[in-house]
FIZA-778011 format. One record per residue: x, y, z of N, C-alpha, C, O in turn. Coordinates in nm, 4 decimals. Each point is the difference from the previous one (the first is absolute). Layout:
residues N
{nX X, nY Y, nZ Z, caX X, caY Y, caZ Z, cX X, cY Y, cZ Z, oX X, oY Y, oZ Z} $
...
This chain:
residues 87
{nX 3.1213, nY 8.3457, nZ 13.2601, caX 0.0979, caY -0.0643, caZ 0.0861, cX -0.0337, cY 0.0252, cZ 0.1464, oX -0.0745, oY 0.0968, oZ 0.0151} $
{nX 0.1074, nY -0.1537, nZ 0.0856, caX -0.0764, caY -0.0139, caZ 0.1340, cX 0.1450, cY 0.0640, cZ 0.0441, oX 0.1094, oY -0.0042, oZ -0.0565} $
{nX -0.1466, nY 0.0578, nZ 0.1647, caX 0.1081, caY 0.1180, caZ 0.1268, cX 0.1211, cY -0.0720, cZ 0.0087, oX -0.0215, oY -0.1128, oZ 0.0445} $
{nX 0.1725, nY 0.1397, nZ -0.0765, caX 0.1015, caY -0.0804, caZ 0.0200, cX 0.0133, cY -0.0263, cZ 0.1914, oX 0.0808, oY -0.0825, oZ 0.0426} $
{nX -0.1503, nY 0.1456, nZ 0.0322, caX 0.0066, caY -0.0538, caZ 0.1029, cX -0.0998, cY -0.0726, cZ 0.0776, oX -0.0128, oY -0.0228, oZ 0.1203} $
{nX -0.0627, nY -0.0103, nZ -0.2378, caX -0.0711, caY -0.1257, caZ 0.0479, cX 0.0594, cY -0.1105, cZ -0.0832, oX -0.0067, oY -0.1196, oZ 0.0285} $
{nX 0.0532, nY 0.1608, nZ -0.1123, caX 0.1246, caY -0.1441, caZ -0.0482, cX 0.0951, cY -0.1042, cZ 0.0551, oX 0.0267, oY -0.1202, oZ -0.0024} $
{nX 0.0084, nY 0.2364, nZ 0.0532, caX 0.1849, caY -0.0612, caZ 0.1021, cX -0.0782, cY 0.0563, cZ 0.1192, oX -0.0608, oY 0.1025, oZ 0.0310} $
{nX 0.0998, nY -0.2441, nZ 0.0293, caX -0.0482, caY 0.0096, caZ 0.1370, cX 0.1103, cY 0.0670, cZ 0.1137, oX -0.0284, oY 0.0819, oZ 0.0874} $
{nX 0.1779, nY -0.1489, nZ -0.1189, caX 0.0740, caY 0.0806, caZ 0.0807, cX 0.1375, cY -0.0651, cZ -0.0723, oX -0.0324, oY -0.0585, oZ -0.1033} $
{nX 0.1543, nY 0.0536, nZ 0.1253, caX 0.1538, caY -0.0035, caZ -0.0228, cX 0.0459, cY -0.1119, cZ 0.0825, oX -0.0291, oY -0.0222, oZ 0.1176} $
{nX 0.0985, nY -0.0395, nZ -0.1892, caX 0.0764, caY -0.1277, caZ 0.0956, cX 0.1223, cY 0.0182, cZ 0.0186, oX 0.0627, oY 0.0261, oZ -0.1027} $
{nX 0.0103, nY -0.0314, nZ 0.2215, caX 0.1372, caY 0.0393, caZ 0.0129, cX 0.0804, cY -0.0833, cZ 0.0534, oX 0.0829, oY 0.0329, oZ 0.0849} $
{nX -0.1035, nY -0.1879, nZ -0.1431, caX 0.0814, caY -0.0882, caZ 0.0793, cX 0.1346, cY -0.0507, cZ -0.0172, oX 0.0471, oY 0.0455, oZ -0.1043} $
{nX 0.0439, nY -0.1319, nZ 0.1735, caX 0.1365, caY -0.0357, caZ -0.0849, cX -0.0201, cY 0.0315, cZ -0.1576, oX 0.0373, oY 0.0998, oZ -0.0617} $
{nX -0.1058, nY -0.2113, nZ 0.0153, caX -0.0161, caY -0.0985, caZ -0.1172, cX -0.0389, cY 0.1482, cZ -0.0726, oX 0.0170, oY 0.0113, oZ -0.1214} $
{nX -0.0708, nY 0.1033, nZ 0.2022, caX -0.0425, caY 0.0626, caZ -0.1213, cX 0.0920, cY 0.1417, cZ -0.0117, oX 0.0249, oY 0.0604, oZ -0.1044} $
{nX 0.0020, nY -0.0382, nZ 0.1892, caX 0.1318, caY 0.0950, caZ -0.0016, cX 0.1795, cY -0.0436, cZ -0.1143, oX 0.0773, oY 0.0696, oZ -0.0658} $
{nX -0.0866, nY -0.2243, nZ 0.1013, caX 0.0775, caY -0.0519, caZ -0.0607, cX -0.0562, cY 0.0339, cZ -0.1681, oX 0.0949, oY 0.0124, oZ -0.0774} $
{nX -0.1986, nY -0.0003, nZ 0.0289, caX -0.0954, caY -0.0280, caZ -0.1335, cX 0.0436, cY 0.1816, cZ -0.0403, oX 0.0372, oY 0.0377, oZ -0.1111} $
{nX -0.0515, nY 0.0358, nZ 0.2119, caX 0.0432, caY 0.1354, caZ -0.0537, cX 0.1090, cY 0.0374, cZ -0.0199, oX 0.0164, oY 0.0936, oZ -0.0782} $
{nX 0.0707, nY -0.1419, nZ 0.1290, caX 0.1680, caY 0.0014, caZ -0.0216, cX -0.0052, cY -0.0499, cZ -0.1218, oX -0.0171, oY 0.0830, oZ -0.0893} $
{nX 0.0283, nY -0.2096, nZ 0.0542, caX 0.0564, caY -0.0719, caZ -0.0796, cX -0.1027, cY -0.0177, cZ -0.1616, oX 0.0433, oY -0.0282, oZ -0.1117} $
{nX -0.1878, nY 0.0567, nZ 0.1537, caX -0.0934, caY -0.0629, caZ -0.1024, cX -0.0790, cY 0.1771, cZ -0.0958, oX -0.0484, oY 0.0245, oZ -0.1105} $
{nX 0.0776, nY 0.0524, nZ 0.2342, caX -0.0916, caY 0.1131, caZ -0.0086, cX -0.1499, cY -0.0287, cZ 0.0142, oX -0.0693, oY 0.0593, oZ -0.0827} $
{nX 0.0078, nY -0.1336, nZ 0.1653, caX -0.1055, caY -0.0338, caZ 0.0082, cX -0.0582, cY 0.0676, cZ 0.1405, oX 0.0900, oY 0.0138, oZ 0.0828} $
{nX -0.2201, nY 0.0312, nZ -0.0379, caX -0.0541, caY 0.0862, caZ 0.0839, cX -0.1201, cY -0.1961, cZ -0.0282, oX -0.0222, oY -0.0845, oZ -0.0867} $
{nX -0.0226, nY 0.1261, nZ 0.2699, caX -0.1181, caY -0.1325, caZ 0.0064, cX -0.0986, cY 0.0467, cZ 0.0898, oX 0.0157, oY 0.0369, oZ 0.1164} $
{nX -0.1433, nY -0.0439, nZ -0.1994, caX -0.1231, caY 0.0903, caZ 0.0689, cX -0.0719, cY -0.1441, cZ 0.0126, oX 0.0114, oY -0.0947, oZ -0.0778} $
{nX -0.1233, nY 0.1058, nZ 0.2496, caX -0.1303, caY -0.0718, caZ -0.0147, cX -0.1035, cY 0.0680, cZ -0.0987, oX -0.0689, oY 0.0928, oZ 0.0422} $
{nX 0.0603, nY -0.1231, nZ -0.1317, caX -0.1227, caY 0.0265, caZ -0.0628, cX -0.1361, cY 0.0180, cZ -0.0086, oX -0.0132, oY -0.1105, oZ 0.0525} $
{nX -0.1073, nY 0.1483, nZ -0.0705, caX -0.1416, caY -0.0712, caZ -0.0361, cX 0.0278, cY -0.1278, cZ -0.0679, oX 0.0837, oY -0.0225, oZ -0.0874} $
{nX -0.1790, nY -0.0673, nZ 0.1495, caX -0.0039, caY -0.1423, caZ -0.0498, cX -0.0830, cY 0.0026, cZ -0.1522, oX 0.0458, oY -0.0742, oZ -0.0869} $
{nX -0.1600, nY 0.1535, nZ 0.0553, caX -0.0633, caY 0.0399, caZ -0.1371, cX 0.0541, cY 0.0706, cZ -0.0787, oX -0.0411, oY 0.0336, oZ -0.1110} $
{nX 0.1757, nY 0.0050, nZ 0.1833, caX 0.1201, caY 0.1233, caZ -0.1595, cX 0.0445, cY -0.1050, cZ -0.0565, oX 0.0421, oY -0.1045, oZ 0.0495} $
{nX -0.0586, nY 0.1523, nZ -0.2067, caX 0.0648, caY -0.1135, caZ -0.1144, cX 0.1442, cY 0.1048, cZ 0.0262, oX -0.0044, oY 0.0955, oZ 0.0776} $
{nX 0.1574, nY -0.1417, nZ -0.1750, caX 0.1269, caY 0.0398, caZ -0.0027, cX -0.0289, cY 0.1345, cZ -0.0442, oX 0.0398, oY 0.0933, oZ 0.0698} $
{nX -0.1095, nY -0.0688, nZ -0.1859, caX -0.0386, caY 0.1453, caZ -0.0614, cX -0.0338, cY 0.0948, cZ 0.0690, oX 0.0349, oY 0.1168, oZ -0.0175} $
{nX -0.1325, nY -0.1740, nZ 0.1341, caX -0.0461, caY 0.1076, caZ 0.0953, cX 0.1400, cY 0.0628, cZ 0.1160, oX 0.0213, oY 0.1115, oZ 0.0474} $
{nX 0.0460, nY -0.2334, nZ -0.0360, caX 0.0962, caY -0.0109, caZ 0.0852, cX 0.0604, cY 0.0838, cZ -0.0049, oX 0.0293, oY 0.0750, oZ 0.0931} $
{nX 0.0168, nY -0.0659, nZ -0.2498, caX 0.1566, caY 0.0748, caZ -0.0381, cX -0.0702, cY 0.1344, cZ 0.0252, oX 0.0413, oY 0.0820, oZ 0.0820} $
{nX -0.1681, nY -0.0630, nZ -0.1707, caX -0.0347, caY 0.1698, caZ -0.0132, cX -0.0171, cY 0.0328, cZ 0.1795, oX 0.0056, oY 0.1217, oZ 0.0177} $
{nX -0.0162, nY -0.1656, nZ 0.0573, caX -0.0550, caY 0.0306, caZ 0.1317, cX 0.1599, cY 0.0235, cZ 0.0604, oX -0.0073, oY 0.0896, oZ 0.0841} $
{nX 0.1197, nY -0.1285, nZ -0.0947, caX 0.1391, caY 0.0114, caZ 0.0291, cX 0.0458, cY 0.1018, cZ -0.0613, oX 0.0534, oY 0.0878, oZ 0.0678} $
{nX -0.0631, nY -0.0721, nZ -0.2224, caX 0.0241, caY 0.1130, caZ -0.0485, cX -0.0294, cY 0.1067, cZ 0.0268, oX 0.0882, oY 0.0859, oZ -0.0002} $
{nX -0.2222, nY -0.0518, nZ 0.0329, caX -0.0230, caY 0.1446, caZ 0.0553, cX -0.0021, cY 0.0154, cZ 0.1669, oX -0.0023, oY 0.1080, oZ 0.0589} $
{nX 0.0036, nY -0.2237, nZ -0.0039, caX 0.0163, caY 0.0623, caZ 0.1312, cX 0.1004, cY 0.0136, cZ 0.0504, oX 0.0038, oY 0.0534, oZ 0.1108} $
{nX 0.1288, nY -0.1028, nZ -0.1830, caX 0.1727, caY 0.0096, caZ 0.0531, cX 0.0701, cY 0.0831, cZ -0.1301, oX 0.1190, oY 0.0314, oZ 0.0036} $
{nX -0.2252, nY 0.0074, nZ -0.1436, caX 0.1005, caY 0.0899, caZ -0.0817, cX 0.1214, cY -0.0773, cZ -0.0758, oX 0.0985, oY 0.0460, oZ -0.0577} $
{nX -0.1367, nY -0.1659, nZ 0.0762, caX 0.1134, caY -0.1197, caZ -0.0351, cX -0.0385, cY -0.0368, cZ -0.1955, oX -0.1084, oY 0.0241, oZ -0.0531} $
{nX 0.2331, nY -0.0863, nZ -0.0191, caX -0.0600, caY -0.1003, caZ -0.0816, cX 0.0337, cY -0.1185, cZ 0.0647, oX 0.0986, oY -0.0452, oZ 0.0580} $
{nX -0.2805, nY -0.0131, nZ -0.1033, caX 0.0809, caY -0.1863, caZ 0.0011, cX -0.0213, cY -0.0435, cZ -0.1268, oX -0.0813, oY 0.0415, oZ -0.0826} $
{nX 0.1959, nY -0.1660, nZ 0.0708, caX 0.0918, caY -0.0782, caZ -0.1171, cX -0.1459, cY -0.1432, cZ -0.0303, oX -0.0578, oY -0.0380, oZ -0.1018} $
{nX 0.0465, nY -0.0110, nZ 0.2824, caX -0.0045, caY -0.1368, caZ -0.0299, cX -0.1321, cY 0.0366, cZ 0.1464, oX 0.0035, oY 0.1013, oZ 0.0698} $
{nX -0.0901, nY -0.1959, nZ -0.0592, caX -0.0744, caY -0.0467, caZ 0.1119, cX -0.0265, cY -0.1466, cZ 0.0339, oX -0.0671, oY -0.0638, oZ -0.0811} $
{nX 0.1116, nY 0.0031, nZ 0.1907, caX -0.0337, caY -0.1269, caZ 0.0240, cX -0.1100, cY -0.0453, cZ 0.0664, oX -0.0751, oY 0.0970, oZ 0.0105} $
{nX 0.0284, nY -0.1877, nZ 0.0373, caX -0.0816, caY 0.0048, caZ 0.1195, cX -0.0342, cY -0.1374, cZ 0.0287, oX 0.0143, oY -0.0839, oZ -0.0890} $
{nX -0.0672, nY 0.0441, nZ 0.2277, caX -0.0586, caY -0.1060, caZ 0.0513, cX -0.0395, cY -0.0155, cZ 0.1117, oX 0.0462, oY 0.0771, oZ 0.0841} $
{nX -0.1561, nY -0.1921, nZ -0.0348, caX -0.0163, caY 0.0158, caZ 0.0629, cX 0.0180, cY -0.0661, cZ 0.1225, oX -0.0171, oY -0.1216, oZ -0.0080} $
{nX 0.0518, nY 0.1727, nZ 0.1388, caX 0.0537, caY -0.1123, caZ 0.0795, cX -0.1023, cY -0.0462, cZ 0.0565, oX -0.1131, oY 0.0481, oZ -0.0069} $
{nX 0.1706, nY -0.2142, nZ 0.1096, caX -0.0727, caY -0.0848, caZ 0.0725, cX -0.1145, cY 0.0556, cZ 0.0541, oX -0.1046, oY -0.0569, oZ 0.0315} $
{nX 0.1463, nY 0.2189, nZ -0.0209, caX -0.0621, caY 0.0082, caZ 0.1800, cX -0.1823, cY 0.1079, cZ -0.0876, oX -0.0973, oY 0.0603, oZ 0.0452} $
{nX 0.1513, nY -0.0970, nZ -0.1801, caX -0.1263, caY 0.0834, caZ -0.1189, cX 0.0507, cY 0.1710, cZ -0.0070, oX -0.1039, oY 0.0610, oZ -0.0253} $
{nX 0.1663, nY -0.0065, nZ 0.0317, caX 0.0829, caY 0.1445, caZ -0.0315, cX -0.0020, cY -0.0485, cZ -0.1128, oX -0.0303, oY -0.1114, oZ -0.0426} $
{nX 0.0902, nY 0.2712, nZ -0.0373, caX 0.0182, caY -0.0192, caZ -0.1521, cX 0.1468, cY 0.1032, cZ 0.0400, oX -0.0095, oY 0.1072, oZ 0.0596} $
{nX 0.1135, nY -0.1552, nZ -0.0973, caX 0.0941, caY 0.0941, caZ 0.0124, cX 0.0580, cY 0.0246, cZ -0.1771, oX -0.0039, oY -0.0974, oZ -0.0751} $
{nX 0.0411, nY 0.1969, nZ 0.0370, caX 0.0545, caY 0.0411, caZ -0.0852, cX 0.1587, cY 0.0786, cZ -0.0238, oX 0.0356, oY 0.1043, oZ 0.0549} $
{nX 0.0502, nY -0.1927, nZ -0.1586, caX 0.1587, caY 0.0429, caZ 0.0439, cX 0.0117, cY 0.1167, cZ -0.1618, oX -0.0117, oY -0.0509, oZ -0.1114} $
{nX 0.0333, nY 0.1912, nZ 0.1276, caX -0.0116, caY 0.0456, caZ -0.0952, cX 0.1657, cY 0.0549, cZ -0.0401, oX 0.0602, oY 0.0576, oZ 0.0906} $
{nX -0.0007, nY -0.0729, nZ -0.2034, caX 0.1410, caY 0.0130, caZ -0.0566, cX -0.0257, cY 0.1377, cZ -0.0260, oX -0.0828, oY 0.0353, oZ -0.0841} $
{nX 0.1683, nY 0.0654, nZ 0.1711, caX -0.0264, caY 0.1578, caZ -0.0780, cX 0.1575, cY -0.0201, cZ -0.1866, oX 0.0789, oY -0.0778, oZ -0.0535} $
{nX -0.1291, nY 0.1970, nZ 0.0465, caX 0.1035, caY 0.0387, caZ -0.1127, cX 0.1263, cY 0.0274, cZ 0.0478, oX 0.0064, oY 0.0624, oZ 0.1059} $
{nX 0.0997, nY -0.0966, nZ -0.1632, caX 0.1338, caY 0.0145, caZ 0.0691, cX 0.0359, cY 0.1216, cZ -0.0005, oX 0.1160, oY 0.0165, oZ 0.0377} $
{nX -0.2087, nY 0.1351, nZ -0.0849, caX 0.0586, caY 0.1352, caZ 0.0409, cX -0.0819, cY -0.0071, cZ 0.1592, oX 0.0050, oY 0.1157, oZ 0.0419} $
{nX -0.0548, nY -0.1765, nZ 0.0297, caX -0.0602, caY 0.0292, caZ 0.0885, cX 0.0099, cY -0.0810, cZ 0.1223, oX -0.1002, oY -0.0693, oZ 0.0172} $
{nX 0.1930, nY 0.0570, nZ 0.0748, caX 0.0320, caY -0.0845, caZ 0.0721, cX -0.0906, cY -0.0283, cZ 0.1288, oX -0.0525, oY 0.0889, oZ 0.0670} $
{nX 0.0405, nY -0.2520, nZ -0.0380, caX -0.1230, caY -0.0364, caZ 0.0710, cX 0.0598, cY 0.0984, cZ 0.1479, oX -0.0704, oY 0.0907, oZ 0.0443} $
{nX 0.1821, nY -0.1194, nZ 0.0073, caX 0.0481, caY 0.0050, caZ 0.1503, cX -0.0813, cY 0.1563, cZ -0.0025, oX -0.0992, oY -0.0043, oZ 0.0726} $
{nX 0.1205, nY 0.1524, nZ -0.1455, caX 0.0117, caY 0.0819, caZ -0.0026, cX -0.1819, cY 0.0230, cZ 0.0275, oX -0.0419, oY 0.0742, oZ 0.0888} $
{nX -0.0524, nY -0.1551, nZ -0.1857, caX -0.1032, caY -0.0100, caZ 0.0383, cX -0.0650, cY -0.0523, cZ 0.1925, oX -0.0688, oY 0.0436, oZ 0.0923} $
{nX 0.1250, nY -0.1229, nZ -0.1185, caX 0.0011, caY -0.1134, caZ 0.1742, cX 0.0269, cY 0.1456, cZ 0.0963, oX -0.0821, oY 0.0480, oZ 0.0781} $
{nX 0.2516, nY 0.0181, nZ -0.1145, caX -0.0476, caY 0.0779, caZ 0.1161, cX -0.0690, cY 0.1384, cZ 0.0163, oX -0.0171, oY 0.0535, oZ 0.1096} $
{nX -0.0143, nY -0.0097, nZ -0.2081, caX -0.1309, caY 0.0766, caZ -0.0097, cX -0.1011, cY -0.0563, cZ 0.0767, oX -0.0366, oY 0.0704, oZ 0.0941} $
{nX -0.0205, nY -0.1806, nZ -0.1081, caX -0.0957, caY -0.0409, caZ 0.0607, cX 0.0366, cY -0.0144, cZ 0.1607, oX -0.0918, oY 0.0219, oZ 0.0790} $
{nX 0.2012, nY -0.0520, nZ -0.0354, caX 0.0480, caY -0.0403, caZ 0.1149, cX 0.0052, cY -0.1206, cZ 0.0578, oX -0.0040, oY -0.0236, oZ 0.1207} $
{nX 0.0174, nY -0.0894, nZ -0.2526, caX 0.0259, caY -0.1363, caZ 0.0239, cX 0.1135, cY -0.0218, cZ 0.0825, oX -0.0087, oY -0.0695, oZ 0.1013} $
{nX 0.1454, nY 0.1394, nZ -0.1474, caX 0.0942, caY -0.0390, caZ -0.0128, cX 0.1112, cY 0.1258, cZ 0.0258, oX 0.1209, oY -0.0214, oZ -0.0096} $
């Protein structure tokens, strides 16, 4: 498996995605554009100590690969976010 921080490139903290942690439990990383979902999840899992449920991903206009990952409902996204200092 390749370095989870060459995976996730960095954390997105916008309306749309703050709103996604309240309500969805979802955390939204830029990704590597060559991580399949598998790599995704294991690269989230050990570098935040989290489970994830679900991984989405796509890619936008601008060619990013962003990825929206659903933690487990013992583990709340906000609580993650401000650890990191999104939020």
């Amino acid at each position: 498996m390749k370095d989870p921080y060459t995976i996730i490139k960095y954390s997105i903290s916008t309306e749309k995605s703050v709103k996604m942690m309240e309500s969805e439990n979802k955390l939204t990383f830029v990704v590597d554009k060559s991580a399949d979902k598998k790599e995704i999840k294991e690269a989230i899992q050990k570098a935040f100590n989290v489970k994830i449920v679900k991984i989405n991903t796509v890619i936008t206009p601008d060619g990013r690969k962003k990825a929206y990952a659903k933690l487990a409902p013992e583990t709340p996204a906000l609580d993650i976010a401000t650890q990191l200092g999104m939020i």
